[in-house]
TITIVO-976318 format. One record per residue: residue number from 1; residue in three letters; x, y, z of N, C-alpha, C in turn. Coordinates in nm, 4 decimals. Each point is the difference from the previous one (the first is absolute). Layout:
# residues N
{rec NUM, 'ALA', {X, Y, Z}, {X, Y, Z}, {X, Y, Z}},
...
***
This chain:
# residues 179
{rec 1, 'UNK', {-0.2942, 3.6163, -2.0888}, {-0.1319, -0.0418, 0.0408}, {0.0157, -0.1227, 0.0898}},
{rec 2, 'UNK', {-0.1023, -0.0257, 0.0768}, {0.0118, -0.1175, 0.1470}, {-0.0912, -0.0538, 0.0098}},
{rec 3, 'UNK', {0.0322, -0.1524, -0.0485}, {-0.1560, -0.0609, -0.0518}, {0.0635, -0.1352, 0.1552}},
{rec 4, 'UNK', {-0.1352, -0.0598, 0.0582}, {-0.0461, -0.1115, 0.1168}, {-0.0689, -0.0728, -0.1231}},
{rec 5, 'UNK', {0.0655, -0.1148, -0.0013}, {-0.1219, -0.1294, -0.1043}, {0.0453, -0.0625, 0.1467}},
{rec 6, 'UNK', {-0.1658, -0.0716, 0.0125}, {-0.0385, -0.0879, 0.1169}, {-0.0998, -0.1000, -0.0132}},
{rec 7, 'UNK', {0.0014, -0.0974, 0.0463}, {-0.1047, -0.0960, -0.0418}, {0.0712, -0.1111, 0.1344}},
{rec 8, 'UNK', {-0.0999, -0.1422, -0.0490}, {0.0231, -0.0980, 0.0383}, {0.1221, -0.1247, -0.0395}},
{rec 9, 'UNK', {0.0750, -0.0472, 0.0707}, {0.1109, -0.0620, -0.1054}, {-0.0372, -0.0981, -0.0718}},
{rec 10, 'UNK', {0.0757, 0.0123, -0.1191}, {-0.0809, -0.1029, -0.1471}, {-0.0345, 0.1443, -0.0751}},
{rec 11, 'UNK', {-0.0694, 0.0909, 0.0416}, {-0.0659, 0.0793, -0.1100}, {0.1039, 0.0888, -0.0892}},
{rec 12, 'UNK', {0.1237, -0.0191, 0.0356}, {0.0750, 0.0383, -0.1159}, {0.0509, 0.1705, 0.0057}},
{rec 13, 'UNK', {0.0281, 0.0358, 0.1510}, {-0.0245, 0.0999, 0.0628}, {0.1670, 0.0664, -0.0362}},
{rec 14, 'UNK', {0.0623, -0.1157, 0.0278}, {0.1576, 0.0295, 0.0089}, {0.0785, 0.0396, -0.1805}},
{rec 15, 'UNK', {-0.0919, -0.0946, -0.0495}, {0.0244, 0.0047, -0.1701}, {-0.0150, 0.1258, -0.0538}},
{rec 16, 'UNK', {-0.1294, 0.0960, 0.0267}, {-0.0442, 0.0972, -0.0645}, {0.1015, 0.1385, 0.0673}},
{rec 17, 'UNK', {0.0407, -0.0385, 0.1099}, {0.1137, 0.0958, 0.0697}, {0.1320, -0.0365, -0.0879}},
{rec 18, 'UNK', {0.0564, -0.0705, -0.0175}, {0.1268, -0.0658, -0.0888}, {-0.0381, 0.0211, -0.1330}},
{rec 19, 'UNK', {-0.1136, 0.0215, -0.0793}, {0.0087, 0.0361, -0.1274}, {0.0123, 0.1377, -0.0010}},
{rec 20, 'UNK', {-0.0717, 0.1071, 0.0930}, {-0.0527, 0.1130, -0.0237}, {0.1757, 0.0387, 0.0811}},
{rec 21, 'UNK', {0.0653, -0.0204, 0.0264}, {0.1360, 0.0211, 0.0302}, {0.0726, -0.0130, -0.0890}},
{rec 22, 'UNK', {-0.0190, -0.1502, -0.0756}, {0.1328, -0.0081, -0.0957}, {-0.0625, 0.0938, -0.1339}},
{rec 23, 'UNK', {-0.1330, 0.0264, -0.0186}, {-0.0427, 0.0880, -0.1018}, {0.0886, 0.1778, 0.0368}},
{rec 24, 'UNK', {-0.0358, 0.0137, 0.1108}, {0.1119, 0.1085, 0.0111}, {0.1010, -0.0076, -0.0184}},
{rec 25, 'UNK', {0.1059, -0.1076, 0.0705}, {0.1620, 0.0221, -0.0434}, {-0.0091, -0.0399, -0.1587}},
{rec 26, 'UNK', {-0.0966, -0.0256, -0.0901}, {0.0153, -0.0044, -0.1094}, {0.0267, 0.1501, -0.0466}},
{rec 27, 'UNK', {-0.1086, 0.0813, 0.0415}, {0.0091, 0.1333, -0.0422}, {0.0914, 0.1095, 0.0619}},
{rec 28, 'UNK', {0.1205, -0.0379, 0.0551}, {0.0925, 0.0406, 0.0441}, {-0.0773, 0.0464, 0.1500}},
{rec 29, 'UNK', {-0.1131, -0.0065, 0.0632}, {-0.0457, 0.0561, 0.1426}, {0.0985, -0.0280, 0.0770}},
{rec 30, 'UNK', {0.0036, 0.0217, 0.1099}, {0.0266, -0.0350, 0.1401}, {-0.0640, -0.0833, 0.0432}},
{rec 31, 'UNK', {-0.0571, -0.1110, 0.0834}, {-0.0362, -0.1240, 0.0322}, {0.0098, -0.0422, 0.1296}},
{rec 32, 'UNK', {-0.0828, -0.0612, 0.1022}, {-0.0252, -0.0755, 0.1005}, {-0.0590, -0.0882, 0.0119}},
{rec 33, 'UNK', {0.0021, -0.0920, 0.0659}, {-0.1304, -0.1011, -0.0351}, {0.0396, -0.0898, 0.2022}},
{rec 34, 'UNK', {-0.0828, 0.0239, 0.0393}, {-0.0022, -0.0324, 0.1588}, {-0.1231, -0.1194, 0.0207}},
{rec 35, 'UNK', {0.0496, -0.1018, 0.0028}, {-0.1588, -0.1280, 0.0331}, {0.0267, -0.0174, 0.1349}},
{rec 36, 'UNK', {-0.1311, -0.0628, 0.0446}, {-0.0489, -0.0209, 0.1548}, {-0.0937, -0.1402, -0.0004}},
{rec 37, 'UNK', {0.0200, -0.0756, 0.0629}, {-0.0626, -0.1318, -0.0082}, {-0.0424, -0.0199, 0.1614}},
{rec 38, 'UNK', {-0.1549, -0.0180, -0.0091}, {-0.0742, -0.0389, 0.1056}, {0.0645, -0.1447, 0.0207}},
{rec 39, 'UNK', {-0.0569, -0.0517, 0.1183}, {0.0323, -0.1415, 0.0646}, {0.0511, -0.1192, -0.0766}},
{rec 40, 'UNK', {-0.1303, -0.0383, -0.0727}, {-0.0093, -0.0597, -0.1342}, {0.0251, -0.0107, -0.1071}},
{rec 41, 'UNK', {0.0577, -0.0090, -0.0880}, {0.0417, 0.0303, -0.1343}, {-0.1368, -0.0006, -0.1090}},
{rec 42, 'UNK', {-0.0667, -0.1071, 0.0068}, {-0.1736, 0.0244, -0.1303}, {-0.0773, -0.0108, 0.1088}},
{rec 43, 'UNK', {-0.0221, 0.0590, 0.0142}, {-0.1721, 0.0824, 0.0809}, {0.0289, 0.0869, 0.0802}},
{rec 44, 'UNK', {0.1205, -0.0025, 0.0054}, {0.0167, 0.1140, 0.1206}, {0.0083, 0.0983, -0.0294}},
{rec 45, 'UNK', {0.0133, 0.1848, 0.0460}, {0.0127, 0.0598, -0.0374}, {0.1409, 0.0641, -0.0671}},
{rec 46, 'UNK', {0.0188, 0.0669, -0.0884}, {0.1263, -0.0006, -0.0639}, {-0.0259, 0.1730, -0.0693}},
{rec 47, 'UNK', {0.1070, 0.0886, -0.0221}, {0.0057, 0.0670, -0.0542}, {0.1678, 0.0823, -0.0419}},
{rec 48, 'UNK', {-0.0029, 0.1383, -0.0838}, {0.0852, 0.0260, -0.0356}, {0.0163, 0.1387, -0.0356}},
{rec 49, 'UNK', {0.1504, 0.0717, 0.0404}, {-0.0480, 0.1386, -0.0192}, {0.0894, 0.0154, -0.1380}},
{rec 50, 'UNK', {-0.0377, 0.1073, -0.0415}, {0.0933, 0.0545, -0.1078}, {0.0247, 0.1240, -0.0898}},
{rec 51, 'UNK', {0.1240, 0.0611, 0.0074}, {-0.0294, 0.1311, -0.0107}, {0.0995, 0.0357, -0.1604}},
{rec 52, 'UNK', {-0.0826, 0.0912, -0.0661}, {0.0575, -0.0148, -0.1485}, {0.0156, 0.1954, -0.0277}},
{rec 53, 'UNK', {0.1143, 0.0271, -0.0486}, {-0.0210, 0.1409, 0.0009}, {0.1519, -0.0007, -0.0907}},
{rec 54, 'UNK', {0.0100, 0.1377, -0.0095}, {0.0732, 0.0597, -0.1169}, {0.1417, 0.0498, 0.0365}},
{rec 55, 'UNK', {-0.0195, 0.0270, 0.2006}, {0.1555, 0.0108, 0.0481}, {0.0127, -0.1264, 0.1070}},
{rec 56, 'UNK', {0.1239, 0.0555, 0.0460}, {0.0756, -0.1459, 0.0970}, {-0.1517, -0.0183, 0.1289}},
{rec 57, 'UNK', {-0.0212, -0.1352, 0.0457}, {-0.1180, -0.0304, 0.0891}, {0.0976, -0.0071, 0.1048}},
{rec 58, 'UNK', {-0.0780, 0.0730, 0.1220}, {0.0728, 0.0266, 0.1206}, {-0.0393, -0.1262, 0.1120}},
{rec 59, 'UNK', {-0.1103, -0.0450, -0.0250}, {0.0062, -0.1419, 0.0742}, {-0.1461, -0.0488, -0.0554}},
{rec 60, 'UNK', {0.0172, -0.1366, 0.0155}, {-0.1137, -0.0579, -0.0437}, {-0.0952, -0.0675, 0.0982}},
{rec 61, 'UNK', {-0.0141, 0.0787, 0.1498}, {-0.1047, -0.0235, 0.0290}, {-0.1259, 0.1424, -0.0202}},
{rec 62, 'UNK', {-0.1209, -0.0814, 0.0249}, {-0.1127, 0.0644, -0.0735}, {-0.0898, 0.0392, 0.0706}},
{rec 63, 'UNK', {-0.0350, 0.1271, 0.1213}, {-0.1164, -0.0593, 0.1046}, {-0.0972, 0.1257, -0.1559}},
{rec 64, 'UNK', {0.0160, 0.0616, -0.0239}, {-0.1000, 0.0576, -0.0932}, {0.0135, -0.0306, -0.1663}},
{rec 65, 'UNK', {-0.1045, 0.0016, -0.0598}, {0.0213, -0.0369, -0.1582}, {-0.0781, 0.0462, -0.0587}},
{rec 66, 'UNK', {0.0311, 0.0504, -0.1440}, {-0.0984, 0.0298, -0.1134}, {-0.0548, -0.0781, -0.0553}},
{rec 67, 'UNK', {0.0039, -0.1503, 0.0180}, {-0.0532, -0.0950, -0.0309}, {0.0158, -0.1355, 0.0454}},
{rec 68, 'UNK', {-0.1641, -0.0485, 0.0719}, {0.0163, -0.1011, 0.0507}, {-0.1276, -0.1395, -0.0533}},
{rec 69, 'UNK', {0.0655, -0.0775, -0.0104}, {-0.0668, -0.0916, -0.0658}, {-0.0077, -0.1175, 0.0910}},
{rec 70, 'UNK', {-0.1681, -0.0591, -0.0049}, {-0.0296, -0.0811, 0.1297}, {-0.0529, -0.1504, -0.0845}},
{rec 71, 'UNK', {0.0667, -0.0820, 0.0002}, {-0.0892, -0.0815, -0.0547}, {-0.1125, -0.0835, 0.0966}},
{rec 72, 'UNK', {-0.0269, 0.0313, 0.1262}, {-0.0851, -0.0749, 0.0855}, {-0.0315, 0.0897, 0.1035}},
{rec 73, 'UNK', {-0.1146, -0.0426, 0.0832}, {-0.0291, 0.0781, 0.1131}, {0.0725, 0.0277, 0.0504}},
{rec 74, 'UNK', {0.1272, -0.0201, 0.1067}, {0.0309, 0.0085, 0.0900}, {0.1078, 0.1127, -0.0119}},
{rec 75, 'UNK', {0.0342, -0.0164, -0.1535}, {0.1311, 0.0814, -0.0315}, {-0.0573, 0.1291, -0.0563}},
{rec 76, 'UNK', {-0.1235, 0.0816, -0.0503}, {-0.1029, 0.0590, -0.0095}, {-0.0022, 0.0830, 0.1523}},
{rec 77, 'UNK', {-0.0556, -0.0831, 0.0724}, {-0.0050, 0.0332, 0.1658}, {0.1419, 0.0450, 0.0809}},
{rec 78, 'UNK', {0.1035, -0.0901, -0.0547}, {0.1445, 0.0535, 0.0239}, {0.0602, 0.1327, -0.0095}},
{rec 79, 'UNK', {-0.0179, -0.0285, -0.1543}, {0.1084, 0.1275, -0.0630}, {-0.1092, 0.1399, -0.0667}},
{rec 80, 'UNK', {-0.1451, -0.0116, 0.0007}, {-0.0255, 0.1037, -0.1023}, {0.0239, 0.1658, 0.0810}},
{rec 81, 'UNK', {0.0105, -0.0154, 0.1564}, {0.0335, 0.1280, 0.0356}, {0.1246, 0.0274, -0.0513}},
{rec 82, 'UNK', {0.1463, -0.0300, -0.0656}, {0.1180, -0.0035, -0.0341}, {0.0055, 0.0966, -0.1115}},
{rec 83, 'UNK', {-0.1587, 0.0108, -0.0968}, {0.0204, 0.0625, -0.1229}, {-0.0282, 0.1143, 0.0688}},
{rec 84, 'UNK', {0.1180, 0.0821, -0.1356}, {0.0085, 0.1785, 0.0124}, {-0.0973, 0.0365, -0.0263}},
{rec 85, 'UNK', {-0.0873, 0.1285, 0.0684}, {-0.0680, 0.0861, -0.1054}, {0.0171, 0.0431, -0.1426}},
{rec 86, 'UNK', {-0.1050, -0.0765, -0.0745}, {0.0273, 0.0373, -0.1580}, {0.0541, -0.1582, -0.0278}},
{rec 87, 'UNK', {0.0566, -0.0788, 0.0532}, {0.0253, -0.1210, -0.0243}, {-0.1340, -0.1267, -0.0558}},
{rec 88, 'UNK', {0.0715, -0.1155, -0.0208}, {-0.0443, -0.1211, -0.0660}, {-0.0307, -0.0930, 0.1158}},
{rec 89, 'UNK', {-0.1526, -0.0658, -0.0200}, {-0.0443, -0.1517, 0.0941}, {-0.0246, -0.0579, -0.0871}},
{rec 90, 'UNK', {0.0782, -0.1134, -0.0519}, {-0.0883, -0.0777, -0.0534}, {-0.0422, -0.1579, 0.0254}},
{rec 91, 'UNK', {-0.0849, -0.0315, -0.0211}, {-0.0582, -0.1211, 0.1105}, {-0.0330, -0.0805, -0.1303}},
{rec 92, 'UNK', {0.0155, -0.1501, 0.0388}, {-0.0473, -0.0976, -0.0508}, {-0.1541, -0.0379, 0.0328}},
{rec 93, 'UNK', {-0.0768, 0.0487, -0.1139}, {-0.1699, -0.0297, 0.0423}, {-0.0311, -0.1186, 0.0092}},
{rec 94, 'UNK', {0.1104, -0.1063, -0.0542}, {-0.0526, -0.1258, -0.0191}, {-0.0208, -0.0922, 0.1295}},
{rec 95, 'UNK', {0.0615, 0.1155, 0.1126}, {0.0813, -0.0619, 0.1067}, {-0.0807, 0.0721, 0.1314}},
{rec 96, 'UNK', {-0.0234, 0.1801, -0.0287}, {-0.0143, 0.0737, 0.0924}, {-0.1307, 0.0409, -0.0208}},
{rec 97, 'UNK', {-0.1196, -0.0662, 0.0835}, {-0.1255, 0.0616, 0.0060}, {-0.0503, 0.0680, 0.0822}},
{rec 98, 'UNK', {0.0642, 0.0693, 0.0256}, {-0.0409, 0.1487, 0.0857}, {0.1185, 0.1212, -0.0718}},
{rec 99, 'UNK', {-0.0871, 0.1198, 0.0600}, {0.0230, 0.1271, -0.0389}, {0.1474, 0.0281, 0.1354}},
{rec 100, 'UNK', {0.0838, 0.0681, -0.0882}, {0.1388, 0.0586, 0.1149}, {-0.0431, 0.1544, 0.0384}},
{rec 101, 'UNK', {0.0088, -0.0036, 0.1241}, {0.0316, 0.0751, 0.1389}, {0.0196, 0.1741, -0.0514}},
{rec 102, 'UNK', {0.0881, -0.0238, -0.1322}, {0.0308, 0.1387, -0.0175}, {-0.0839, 0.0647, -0.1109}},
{rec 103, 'UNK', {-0.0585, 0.0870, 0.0023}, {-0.1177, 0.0839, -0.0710}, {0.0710, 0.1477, -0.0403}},
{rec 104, 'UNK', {0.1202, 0.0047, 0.0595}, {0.0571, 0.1467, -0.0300}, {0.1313, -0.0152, -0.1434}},
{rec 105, 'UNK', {0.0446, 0.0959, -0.0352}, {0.0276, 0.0306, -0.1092}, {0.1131, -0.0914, -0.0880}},
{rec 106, 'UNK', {-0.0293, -0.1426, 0.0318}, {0.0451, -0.0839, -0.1103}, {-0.0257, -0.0444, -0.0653}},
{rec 107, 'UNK', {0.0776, -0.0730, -0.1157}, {-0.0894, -0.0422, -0.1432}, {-0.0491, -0.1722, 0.0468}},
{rec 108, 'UNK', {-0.0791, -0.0598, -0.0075}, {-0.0381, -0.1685, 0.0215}, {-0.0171, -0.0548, -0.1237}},
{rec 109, 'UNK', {0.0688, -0.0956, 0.0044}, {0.0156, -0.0533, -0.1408}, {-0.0632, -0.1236, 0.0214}},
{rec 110, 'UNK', {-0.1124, -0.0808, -0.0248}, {-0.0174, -0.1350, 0.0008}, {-0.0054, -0.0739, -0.0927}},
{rec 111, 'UNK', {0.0929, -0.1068, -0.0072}, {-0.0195, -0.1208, -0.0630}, {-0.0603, -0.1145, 0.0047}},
{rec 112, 'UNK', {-0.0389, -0.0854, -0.1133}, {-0.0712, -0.1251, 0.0182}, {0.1396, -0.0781, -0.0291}},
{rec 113, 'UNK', {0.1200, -0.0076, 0.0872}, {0.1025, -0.1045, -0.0673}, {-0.0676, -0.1008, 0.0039}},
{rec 114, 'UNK', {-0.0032, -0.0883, 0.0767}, {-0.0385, -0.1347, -0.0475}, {-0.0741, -0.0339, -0.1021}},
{rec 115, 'UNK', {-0.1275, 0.0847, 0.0035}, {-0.0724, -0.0339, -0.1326}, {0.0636, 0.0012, -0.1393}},
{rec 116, 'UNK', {0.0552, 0.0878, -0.0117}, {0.1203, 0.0625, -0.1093}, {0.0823, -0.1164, -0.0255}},
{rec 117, 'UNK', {0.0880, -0.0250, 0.0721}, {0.0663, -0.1112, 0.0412}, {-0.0302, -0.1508, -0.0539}},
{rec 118, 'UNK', {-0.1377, -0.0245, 0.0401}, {-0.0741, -0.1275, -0.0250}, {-0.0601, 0.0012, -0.1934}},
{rec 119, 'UNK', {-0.0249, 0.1279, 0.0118}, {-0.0478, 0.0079, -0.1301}, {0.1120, -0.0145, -0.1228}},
{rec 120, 'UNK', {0.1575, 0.0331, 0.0782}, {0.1084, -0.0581, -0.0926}, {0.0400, -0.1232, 0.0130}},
{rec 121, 'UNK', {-0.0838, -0.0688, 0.0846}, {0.1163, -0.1133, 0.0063}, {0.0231, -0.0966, 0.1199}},
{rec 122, 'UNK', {0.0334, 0.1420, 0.0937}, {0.1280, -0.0583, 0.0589}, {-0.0533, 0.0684, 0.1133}},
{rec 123, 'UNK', {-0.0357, -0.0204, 0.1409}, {-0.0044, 0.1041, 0.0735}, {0.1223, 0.0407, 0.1092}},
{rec 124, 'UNK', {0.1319, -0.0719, -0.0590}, {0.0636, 0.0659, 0.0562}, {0.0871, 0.1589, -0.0247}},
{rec 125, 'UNK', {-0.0657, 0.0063, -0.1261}, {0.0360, 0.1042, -0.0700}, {-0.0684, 0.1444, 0.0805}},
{rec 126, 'UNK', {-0.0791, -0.0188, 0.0667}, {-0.0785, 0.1351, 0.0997}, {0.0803, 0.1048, 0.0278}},
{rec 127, 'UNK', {0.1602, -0.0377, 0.0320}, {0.0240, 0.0993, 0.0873}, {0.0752, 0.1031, -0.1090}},
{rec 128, 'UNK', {0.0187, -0.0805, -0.1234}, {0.0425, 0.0763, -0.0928}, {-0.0695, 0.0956, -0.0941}},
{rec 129, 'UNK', {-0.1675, -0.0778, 0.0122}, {-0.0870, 0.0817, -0.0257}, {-0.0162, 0.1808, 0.0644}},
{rec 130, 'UNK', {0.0643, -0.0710, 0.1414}, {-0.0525, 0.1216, 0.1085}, {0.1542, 0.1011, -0.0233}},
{rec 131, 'UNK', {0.1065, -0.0677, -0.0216}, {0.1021, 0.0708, -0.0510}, {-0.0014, 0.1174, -0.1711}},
{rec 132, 'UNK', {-0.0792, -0.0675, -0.0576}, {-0.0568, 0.0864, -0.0944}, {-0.0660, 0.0821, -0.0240}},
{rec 133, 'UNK', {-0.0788, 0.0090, 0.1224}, {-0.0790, 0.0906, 0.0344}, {0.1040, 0.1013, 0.1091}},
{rec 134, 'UNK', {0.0841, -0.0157, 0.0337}, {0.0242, 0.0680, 0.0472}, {0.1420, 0.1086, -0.1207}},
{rec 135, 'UNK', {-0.0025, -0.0620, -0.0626}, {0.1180, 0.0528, -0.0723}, {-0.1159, 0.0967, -0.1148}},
{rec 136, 'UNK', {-0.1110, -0.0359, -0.0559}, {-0.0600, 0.0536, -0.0421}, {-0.0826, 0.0985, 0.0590}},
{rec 137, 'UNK', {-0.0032, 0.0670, 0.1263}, {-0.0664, 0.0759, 0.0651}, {0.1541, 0.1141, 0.0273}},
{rec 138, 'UNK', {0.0863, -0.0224, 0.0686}, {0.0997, 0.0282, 0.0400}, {0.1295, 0.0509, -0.0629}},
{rec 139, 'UNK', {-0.0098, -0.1002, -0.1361}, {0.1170, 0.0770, -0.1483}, {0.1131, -0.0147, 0.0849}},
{rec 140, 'UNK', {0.0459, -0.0968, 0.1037}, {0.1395, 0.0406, 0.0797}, {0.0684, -0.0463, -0.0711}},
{rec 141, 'UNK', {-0.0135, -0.1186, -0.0895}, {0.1413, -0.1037, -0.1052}, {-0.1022, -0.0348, -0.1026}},
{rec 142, 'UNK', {0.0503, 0.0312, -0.1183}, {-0.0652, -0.0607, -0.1496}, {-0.0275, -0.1559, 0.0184}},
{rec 143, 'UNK', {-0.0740, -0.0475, -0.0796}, {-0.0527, -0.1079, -0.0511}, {0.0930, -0.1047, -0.0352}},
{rec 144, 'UNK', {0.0916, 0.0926, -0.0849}, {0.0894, -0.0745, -0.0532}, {0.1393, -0.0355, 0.1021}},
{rec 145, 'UNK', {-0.0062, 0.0672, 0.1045}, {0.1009, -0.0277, 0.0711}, {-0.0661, -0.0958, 0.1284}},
{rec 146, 'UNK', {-0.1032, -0.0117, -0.0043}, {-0.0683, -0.1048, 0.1173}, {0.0095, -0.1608, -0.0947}},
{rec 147, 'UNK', {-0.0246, 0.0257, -0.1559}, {0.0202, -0.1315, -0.0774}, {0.1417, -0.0281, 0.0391}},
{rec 148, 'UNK', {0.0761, 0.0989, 0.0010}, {0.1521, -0.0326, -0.0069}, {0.0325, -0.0916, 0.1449}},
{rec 149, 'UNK', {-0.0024, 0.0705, 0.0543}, {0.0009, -0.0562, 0.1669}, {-0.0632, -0.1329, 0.0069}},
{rec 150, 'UNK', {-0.1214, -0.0312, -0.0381}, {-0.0920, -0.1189, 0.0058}, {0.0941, -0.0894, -0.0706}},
{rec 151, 'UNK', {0.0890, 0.0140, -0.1069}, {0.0471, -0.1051, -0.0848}, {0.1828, 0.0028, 0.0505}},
{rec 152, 'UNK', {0.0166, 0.0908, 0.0813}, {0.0758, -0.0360, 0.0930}, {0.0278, -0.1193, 0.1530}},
{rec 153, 'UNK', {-0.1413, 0.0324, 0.0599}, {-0.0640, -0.0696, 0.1070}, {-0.0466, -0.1628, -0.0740}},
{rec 154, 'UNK', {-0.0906, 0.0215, -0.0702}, {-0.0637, -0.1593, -0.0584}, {0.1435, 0.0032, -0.1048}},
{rec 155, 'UNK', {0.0640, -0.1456, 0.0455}, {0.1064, -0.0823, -0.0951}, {-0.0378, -0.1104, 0.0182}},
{rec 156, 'UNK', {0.0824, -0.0734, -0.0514}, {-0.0197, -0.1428, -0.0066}, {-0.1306, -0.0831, -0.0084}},
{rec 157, 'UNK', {-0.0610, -0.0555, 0.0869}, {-0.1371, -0.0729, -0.0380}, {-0.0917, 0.1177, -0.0430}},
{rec 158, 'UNK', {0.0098, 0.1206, 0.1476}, {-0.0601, 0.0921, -0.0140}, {-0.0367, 0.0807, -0.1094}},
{rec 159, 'UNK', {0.0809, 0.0166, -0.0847}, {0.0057, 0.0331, -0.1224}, {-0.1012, 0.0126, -0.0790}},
{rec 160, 'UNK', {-0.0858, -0.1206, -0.0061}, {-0.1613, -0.0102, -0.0568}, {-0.1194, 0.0910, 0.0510}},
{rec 161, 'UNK', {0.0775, 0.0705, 0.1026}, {-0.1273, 0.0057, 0.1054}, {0.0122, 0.1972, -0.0640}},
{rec 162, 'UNK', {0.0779, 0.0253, -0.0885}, {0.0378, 0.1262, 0.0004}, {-0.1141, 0.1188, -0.1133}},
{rec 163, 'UNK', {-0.0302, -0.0920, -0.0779}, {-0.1528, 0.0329, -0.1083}, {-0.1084, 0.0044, 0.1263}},
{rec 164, 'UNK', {-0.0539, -0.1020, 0.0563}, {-0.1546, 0.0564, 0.0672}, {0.0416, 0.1350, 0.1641}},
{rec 165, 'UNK', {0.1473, 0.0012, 0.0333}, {0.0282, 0.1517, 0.0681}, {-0.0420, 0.0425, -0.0767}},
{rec 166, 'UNK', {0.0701, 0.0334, -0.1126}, {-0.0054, 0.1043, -0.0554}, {-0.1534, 0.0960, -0.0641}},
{rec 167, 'UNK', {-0.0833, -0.1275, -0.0052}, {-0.1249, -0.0246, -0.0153}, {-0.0883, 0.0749, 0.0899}},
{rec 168, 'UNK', {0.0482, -0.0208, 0.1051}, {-0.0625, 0.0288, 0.1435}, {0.0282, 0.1079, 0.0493}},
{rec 169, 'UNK', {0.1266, 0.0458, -0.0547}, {0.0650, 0.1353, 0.0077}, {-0.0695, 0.1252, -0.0765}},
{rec 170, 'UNK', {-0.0301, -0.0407, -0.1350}, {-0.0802, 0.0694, -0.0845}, {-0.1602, 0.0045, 0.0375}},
{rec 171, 'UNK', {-0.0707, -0.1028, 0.0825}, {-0.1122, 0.0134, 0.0456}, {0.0213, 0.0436, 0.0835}},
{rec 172, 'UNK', {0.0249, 0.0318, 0.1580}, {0.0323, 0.1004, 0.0816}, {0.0222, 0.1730, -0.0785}},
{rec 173, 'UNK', {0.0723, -0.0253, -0.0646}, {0.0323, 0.1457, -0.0508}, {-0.1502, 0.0094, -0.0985}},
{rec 174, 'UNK', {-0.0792, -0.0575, -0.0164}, {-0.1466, 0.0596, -0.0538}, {-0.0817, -0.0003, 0.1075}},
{rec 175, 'UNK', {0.0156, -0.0466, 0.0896}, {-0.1189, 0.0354, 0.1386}, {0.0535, 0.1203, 0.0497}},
{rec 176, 'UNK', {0.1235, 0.0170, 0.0037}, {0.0370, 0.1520, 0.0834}, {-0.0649, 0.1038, -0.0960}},
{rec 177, 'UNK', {0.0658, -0.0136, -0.1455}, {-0.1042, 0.1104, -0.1100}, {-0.1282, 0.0296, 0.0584}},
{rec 178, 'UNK', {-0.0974, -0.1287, 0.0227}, {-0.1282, 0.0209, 0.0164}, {-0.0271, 0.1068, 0.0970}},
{rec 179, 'UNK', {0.0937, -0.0113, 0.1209}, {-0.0563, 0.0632, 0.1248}, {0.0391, 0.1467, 0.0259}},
***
């Protein structure tokens, strides 16, 4: 499967590509993980491709995907022509107030990360929210192997920060239920 997470930099765009990767080589997958950094490093635009599947990945660039995840306008406006027919959009509502371009046969998933986010805590936790939602719509890597990965990635100070992911992970994966 060939997931685009895109957003603005800061929103945690590159993280949710590096978990949902190392959650695969947990589960013995095959694995890519390709980032792209606009001008800027926080505000600029930033994104990441990544491709997770069951035999050897023949390259990890991505112009089409079964799932693409926008956390802001621009990356919405970017990438949502990229998803396959029968594929995944899912957009950050907290972020994206308008309707996407494509009306034909994909699934749209919207989230309130930030709100979600804010309501735990922490709002930097969003993108993990939006990562939960995507693992809960999608079934590509268990739960338990995205905790695994997360407590791989957060060490040291980070370490604390690994209960409200996980938090945020489990609320994402109840907004995808909903929809």
């Amino acid at each position: 499967m060939r997931f685009v997470f895109a957003g603005f930099g800061g929103q945690g765009v590159m993280l949710m590509g590096q978990i949902l990767a190392y959650a695969g080589m947990i589960e013995g997958k095959s694995v890519t993980w390709m980032p792209s950094y606009g001008p800027e490093m926080r505000g600029g635009t930033a994104n990441c491709t990544v491709v997770v599947e069951d035999k050897e990945v023949a390259s990890p660039v991505v112009d089409k995907a079964e799932v693409v995840v926008a956390m802001n306008i621009p990356s919405m406006i970017k990438f949502q022509s990229f998803v396959t027919d029968g594929g995944y959009l899912f957009l950050n509502e907290s972020v994206i107030d308008r309707e996407p371009d494509r009306k034909d046969g994909i699934n749209i998933y919207k989230v309130n990360c930030n709100e979600i986010a804010d309501e735990l805590g922490n709002l930097k936790v969003a993108n993990m929210v939006m990562l939960g939602a995507v693992i809960g719509a999608t079934n590509i890597v268990s739960k338990e192997s995205v905790i695994k990965a997360l407590e791989q990635k957060l060490t040291g100070k980070k370490a604390n920060l690994i209960d409200i992911n996980i938090k945020a992970i489990e609320r994402g994966m109840q907004e995808a239920s909903k929809q």
